[in-house]
Backbone as a chain_set.jsonl record, in Angstrom:
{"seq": "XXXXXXXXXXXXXXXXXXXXXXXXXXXXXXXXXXXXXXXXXXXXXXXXXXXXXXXXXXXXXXXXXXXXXXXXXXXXXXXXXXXXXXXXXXXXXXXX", "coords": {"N": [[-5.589, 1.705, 12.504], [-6.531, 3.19, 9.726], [-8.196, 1.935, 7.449], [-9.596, -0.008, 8.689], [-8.953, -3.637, 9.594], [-6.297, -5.292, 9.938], [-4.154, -8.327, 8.835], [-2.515, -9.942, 11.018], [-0.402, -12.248, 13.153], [0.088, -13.782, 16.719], [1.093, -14.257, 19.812], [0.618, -15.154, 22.869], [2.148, -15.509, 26.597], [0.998, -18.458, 28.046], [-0.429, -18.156, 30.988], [-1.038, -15.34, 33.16], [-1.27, -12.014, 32.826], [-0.821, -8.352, 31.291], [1.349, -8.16, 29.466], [4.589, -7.092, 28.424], [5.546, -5.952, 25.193], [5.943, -7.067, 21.794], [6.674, -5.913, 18.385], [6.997, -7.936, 15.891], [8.418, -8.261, 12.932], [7.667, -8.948, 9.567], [8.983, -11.098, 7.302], [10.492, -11.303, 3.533], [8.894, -12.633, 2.674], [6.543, -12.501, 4.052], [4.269, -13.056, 6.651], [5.056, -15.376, 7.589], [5.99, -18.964, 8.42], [8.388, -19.178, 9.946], [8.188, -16.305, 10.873], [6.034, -17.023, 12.43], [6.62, -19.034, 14.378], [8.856, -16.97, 15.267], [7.198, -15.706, 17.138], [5.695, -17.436, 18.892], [8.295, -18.39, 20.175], [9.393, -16.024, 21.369], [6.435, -15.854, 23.184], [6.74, -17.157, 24.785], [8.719, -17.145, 26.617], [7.853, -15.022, 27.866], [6.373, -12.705, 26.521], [4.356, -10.517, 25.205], [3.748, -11.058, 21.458], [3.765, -10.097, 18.629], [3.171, -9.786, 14.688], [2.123, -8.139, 12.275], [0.844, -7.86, 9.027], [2.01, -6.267, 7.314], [1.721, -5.351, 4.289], [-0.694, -6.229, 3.588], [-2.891, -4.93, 2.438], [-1.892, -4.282, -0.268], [-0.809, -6.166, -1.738], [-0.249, -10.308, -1.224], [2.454, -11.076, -0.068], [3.335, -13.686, 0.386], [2.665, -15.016, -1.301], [4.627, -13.755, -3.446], [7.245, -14.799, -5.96], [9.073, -13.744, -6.752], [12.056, -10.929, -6.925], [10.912, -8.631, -8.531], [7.997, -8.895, -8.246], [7.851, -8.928, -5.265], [8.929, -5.864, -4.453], [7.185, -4.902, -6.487], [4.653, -4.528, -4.499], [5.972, -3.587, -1.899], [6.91, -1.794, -2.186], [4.879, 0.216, -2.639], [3.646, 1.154, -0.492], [3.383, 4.001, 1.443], [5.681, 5.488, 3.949], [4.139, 6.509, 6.315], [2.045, 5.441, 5.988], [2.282, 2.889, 6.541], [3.892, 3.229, 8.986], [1.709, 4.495, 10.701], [0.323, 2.015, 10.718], [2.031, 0.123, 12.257], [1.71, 1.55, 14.704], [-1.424, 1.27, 15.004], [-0.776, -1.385, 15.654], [0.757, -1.574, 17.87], [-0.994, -0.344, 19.252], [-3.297, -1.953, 19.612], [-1.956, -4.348, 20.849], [-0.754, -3.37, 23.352], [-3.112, -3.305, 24.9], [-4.563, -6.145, 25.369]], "CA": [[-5.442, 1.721, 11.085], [-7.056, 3.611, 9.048], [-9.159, 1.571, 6.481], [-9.663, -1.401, 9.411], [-8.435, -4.285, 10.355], [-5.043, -5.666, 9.344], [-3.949, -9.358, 9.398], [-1.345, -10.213, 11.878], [-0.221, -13.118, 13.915], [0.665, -12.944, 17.21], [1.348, -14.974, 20.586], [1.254, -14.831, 24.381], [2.096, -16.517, 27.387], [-0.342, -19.266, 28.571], [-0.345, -17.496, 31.894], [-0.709, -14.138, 33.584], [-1.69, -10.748, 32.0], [-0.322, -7.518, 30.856], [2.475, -8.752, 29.058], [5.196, -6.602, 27.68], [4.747, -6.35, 23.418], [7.117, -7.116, 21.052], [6.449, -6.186, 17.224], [8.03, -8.543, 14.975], [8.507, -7.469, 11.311], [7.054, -9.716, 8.747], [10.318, -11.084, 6.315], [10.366, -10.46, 2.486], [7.77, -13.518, 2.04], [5.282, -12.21, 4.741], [4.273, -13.537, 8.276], [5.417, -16.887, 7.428], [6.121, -20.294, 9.468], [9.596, -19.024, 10.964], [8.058, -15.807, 11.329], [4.907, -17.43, 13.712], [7.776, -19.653, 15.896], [9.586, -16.069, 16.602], [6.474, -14.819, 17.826], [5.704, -18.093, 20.004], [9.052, -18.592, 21.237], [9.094, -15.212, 22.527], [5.726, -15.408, 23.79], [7.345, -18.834, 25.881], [9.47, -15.955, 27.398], [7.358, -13.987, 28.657], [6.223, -11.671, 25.545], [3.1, -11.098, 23.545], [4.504, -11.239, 19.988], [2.622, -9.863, 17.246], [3.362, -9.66, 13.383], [1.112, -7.115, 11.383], [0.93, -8.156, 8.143], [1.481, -4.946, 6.79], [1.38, -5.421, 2.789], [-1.806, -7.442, 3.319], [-3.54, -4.178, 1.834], [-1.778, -3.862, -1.149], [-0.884, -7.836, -2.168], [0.331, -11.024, -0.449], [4.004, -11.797, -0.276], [3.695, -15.105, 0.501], [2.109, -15.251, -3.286], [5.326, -13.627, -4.353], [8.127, -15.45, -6.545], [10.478, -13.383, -7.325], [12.26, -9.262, -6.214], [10.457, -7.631, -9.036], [7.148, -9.38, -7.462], [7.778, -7.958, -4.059], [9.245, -4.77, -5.07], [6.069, -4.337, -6.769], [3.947, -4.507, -3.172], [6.663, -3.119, -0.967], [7.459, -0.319, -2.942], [3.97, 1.327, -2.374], [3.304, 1.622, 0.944], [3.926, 4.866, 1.948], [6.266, 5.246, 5.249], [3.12, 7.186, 6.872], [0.726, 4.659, 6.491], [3.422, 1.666, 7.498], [4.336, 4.052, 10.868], [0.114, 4.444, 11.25], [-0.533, 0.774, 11.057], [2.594, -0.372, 13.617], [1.188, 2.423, 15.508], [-2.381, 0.99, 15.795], [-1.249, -2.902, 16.156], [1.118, -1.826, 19.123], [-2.391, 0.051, 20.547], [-3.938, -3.113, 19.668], [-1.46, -4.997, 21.155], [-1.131, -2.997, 24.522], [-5.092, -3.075, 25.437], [-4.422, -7.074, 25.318]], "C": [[-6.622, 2.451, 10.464], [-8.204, 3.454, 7.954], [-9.526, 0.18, 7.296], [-9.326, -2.143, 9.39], [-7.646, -5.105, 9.503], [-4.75, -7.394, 9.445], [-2.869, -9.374, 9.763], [-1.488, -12.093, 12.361], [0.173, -13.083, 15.249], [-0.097, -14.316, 18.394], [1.889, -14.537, 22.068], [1.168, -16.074, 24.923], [0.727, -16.933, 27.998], [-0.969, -18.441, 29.898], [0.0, -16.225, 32.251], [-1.531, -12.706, 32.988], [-0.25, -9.581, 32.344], [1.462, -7.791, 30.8], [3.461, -7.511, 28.649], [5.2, -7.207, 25.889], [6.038, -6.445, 22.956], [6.399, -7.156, 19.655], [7.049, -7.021, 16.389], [7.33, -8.26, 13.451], [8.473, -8.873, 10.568], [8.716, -9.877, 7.76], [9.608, -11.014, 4.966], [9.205, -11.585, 2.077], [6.469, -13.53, 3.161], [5.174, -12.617, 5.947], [4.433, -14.959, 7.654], [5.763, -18.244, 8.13], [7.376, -19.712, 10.285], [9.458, -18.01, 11.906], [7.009, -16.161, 12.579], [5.772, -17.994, 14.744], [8.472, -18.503, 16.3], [8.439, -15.86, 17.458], [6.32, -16.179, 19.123], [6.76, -18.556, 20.458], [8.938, -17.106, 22.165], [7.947, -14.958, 23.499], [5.909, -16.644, 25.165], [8.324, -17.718, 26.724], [9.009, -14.96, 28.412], [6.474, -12.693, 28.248], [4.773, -11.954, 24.778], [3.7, -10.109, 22.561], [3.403, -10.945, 19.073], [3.52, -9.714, 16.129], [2.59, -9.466, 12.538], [1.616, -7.591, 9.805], [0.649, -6.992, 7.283], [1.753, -4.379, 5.432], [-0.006, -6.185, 2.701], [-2.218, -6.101, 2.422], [-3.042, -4.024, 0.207], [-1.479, -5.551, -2.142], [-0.004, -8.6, -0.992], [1.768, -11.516, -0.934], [4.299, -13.147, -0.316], [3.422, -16.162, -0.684], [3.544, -15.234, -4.113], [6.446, -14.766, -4.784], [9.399, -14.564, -6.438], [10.691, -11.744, -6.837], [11.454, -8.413, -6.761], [8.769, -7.751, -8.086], [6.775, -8.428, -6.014], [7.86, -6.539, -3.974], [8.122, -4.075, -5.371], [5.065, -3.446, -5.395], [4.788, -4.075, -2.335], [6.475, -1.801, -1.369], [5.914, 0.814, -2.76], [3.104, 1.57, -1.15], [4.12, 2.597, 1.404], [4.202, 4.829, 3.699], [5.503, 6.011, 6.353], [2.463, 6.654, 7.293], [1.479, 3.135, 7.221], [3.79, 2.71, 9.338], [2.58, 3.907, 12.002], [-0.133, 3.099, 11.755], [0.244, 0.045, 12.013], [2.048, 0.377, 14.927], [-0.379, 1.627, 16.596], [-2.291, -0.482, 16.286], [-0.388, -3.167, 17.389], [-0.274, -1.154, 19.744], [-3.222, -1.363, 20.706], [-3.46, -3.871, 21.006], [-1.406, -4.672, 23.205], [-2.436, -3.29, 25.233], [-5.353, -4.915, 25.23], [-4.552, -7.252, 26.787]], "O": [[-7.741, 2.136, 10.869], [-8.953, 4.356, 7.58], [-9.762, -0.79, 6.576], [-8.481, -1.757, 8.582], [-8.111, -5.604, 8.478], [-5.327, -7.808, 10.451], [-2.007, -8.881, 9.036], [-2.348, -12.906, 12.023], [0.893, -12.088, 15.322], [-1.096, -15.014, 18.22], [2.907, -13.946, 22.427], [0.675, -17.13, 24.527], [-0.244, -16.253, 28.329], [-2.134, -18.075, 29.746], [1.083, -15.772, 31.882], [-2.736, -12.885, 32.812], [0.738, -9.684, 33.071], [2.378, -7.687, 31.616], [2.673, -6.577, 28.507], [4.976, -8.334, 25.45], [7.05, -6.033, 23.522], [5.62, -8.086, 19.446], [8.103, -6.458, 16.094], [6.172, -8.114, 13.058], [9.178, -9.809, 10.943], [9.453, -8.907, 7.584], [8.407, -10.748, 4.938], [8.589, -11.322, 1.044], [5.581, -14.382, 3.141], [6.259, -12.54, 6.523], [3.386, -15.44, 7.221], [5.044, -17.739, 8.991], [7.24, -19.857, 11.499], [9.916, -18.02, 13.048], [7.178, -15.587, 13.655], [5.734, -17.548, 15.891], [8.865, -18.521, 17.467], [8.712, -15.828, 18.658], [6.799, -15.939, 20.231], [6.512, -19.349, 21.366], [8.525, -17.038, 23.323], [8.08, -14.175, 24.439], [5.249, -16.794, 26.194], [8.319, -18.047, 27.91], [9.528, -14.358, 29.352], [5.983, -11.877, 29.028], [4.273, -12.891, 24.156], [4.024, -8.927, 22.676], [2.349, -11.557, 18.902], [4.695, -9.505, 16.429], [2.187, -10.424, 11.878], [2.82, -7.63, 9.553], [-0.398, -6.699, 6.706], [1.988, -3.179, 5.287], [-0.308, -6.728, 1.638], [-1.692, -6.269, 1.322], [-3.909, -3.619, -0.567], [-2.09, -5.798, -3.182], [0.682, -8.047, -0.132], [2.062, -12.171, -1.933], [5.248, -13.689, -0.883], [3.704, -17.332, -0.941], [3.853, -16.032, -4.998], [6.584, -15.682, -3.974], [10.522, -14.878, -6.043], [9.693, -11.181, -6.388], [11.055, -7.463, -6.087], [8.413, -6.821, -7.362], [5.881, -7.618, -5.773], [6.924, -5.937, -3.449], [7.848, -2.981, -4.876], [4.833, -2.24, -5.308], [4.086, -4.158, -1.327], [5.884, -0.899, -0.776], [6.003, 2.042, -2.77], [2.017, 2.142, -1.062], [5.285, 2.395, 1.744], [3.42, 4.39, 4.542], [6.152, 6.208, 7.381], [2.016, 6.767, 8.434], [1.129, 2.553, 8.247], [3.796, 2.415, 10.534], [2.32, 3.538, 13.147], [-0.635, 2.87, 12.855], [-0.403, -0.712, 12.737], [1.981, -0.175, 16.026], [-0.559, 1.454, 17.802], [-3.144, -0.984, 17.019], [-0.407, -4.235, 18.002], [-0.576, -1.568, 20.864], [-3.693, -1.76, 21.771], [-4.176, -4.044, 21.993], [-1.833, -5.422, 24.083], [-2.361, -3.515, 26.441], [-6.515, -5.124, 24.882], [-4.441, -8.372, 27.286]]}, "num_chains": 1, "name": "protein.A"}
């Protein structure tokens, strides 16, 4: 990433190394409680699970109320710097 370090969440198995990655995509209210159980069931699978929290830079969703709310913070992340920052939290994620 570009302006450093992003907040995510993110879950492996108790055992082993070099896991296969799985990104999981944050829903419209952010890395949230359902979103942390996908990441640790899949990481009960076999997976390290991450979820980049990738509006943290511009505001928190999990603040928002309402579409205009989100809309606001979705709407300006250009699809450059969203491609950059899955980019660096699967490098992250690999080098695990």
């Amino acid at each position: 990433m570009k302006d450093g370090n992003l907040p995510s969440y993110f879950a492996r198995p108790a055992k082993g190394t070099s896991f296969p990655v799985i990104l999981v995509n944050e829903e419209v209210f952010g890395v949230n409680e359902y979103i942390r159980d996908v990441c640790r069931r899949l990481a009960k699978v076999g997976y390290l699970a991450v979820a980049p929290e990738i509006y943290a830079r511009i505001g928190d969703l999990s603040k928002a109320t309402d579409s205009a709310q989100i809309g606001a913070i979705t709407s300006k992340l250009p699809d450059a710097e969203l491609m950059s920052d899955l980019d660096a939290t699967l490098a992250w994620a690999s080098s695990q």
